[in-house]
C-alpha positions, 0 to 999 in steps of 0.5 A: 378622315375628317367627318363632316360635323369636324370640318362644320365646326372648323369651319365654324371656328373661322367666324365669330360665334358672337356675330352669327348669334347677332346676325341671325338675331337681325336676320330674324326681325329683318324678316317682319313687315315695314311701309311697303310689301317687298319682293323676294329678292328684296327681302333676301338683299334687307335680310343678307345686309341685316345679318352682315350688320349683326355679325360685324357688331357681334364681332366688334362686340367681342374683339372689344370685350377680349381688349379690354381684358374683361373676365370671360366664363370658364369653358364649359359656361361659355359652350352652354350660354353659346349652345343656349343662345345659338338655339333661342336665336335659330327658333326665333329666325324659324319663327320668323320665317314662317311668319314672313309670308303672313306680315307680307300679305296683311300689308297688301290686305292693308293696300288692297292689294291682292295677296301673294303666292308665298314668301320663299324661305330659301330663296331668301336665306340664299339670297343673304348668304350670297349678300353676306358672303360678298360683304365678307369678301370685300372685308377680307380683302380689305384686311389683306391690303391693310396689312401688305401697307402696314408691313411695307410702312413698318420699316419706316415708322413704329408698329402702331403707327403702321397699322394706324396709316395702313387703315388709312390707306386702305381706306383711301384705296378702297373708296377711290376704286368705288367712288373715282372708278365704280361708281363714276363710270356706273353713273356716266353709263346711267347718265347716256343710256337714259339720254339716249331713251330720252331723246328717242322718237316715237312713232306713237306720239306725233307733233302737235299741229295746234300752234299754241303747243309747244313742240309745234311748227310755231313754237319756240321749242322745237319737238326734238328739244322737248325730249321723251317727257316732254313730248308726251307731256304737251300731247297726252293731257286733257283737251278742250273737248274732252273736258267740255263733254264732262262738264256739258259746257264749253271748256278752254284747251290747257296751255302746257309748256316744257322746255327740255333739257337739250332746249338750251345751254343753261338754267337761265336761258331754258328759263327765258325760253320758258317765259317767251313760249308762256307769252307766245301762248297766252299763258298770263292770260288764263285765271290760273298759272302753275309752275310745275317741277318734274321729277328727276327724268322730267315727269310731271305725274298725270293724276296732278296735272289732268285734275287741275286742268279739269277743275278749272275747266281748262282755264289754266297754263302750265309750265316746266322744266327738265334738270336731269335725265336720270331717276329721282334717287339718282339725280338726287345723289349726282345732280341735287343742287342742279334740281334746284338751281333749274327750279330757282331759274324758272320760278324767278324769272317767270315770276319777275314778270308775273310780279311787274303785271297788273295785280287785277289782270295777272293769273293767280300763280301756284308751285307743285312738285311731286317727290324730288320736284317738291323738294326743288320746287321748295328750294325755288324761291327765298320767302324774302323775295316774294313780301311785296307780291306774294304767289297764291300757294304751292301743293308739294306730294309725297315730299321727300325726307331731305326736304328743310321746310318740311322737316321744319313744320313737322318737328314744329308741329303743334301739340298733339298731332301725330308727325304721320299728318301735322298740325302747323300753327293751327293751319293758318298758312300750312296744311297737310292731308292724306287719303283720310282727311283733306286740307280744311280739317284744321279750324282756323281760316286759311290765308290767302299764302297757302302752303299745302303737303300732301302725303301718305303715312306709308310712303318711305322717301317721305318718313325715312330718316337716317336717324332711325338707325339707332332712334325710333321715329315720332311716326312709328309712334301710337296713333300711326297712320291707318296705311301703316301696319301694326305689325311694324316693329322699329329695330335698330338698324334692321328699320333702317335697312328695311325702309331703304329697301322700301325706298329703293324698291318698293311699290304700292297702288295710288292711294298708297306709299308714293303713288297719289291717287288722283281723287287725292290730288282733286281734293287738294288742288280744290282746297287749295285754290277753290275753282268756282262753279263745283256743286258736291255733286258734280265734284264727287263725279269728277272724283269717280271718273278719276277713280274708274280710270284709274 
């Protein structure tokens, strides 16, 4: 009867030594810190991927070598280098291991966050080894198709043309199941279930009765067509009173304007359904006219909207749009050029009137989008459109990687100024601050096209690149961001996967990775379009609100 240490190494003598010594090897470093502070379950998801990543480029490696026909040692020097490295690598994942609750909690510290209960070592080595398993799994039965095809071919063709189609139509097997079937219905499932949640009525929220709300008896929009953000968008912002008790003097009501995406049939007639209600309203009437691209579900953050309608004490209409009911990772994948068509309807149609309108008598006009919204927002309007009759200025947060303008200024940049917060052509049109230093660092006057990005070095939809797989990036480079810890270490692909990771899941409280604080967005929209009226004393209130309240 077999012992239990000969069925391990038969066992063992399945897998690649070369790819268990690298999987564990990335395992290890999947382990220390990244942007964010990752759950358990998502550690144990970056770990399992990482270790799979090592052992399949072990395994390459070693098929390679063995093809090539390049001399291998004698066998008792091929067991001791095994033994030696296997033993390097399981002390350094050990270290690792008992290292990981530390690089955890100094993130949070870092975030202010409180610390937390201890990063369970085996959970996570459970949890990668169901992830590897899983992965082995689908490749193993990926190699049995290719193999049934290439026999089956091989009686019709040569044997390496065999093999060579039999991949072929694997792979085309394959990612017609995941893509055609999966992922499709996945995404329908997504898509319905979040309509659904969309369109639900609460019995919280009701109906605005002031017929200068949109979703009121008089507006043009009826509160069933506003959908679940757009209902709570109209209602829950600042009022007039509440503005006015701040200020201790009389305040305008802010106009908003959603329409949602069940308001009409396509982005250009939601789009004229828009500007007719911005009319109704008196929109073009107010000092300040902002159009806003919501996220992917139409969410329009609050801590942007509330502070510009307080810093210019209500004197301002808002108007948007919905594109999509799915979340932003989502409706980028699905719908991304759907966002942007959205955005270019409204912003051309709105500002084809505004444009026709006497320049004395026009409100000023700016753009804002938060994450996938700035990105849309970006894509909204063609700089050769607007020559004749220019808008003021956009403020785009936390804009994400996929952004062309932004990837643009930051690779740009001028010298000497970190990627994490970029100096453009000394700032003469576009700025950047962060929670450190706001939009009037640069020396140079700010003209009247102004351009402004605000965002954290911490945040991963805005510094992920798939390029990090196997090239450090800029930002990771000294001087690094204060959010960022000094702890992170790039690696090629572990990086990567542990900024997915940070993206997919990750969360941090305002003032870090993708949540704007409040008192944030007050600095720049100030900065930006300099309200009248504000002492320093009266704004830093304004500030301690926002931050109490948050």
């Amino acid at each position: 009867m077999k012992s239990t240490s000969s069925n391990l190494r038969d066992a063992l003598r399945h897998f690649s030594t070369a790819g268990l010594l690298l999987g564990t090897l990335l395992f290890a470093f999947s382990l220390t810190p990244s942007l964010l502070p990752r759950p358990t379950y998502a550690q144990g998801i970056v770990s399992g991927l990482s270790f799979s990543a090592g052992y399949a480029l072990g395994f390459i490696a070693h098929w390679l070598w063995d093809y090539l026909q390049l001399p291998r040692p004698g066998r008792r020097t091929e067991r001791t280098i095994k033994l030696t490295a296997a033993g390097i690598c399981t002390l350094i994942a050990a270290i690792f291991l008992w290292r990981a609750s530390a690089w955890q909690n100094s993130l949070r510290a870092l975030m202010d966050m409180e610390e937390a209960s201890g990063i369970r070592p085996l959970s996570i080595a459970l949890i990668a080894l169901a992830v590897f398993a899983l992965l082995l799994l689908l490749v193993r039965l990926f190699r049995l198709t290719f193999r049934f095809l290439a026999r089956r071919l091989r009686r019709f063709v040569p044997h390496r043309v065999s093999n060579l189609l039999g991949v072929i139509a694997a792979a085309t097997l394959f990612w017609s199941v995941i893509d055609g079937v999966i992922f499709t219905l996945a995404l329908r499932a997504a898509d319905n279930s979040f309509q659904q949640i969309d369109e639900l009525i609460l019995d919280e929220i009701s109906p605005p009765v002031d017929p200068m709300k949109t979703g009121s008896e008089h507006s043009l929009i009826s509160w069933e067509a506003l959908g679940g953000r757009g209902r709570r968008f109209v209602t829950q912002g600042p009022s007039a009173e509440s503005i006015g008790a701040f200020l201790g003097e009389e305040a305008m009501e802010p106009l908003r304007v959603y329409v949602g995406l069940n308001a009409a049939e396509t982005p250009a007639e939601r789009a004229r359904l828009a500007l007719e209600e911005l009319k109704r309203v008196g929109a073009f009437e107010r000092s300040v006219l902002l159009l806003a691209t919501p996220t992917g579900r139409g969410w329009v953050d609050p801590a942007a909207q509330n502070t510009v309608e307080y810093l210019h004490r209500g004197d301002i209409a808002t108007a948007t749009m919905q594109y999509s009911y799915l979340p932003s990772h989502l409706a980028l994948i699905v719908e991304g050029e759907y966002g942007a068509e959205n955005a270019r309807a409204l912003f051309a149609t709105v500002y084809e009137y505004w444009s026709e309108l006497p320049e004395e008598a026009r409100p000023r006009l700016y753009l804002h989008g938060l994450s996938l919204g700035s990105l849309n927002s970006d894509l909204s309007f063609d700089f050769y459109d607007i020559i004749d009759a220019p808008f003021h200025g956009a403020l785009w947060s936390g804009p994400p990687f996929r952004s062309e303008t932004w990837r643009t200024v930051t690779r740009e940049r001028d010298p000497g100024s970190p990627a994490w917060l970029p100096t453009f052509r000394g700032g003469a049109v576009v700025r950047f601050m962060n929670q450190y230093r706001g939009l009037d660092a640069p020396e140079s006057a700010w003209g009247d096209f102004r351009i402004s990005y605000l965002q954290y070095g911490s945040d991963p939809i805005t510094f992920f690149d798939p390029r990090i797989l196997y090239r450090e990036p800029d930002w990771m480079r000294e001087p690094r961001a204060p959010d960022v810890s000094p702890d992170l270490r790039w690696y090629p692909v572990v990086t990567m996967l542990q900024l997915l990771g940070d993206l997919a899941v990750g969360r941090a409280p305002p003032g870090y990775g993708h949540t704007i604080a409040a008192e944030h967005y007050l600095d720049a929209w100030m900065a930006l379009t300099e309200p009248e009226g504000w002492s320093e004393a009266e704004f830093e209130r304004l500030r301690q609100r926002f931050r109490q309240a948050r």
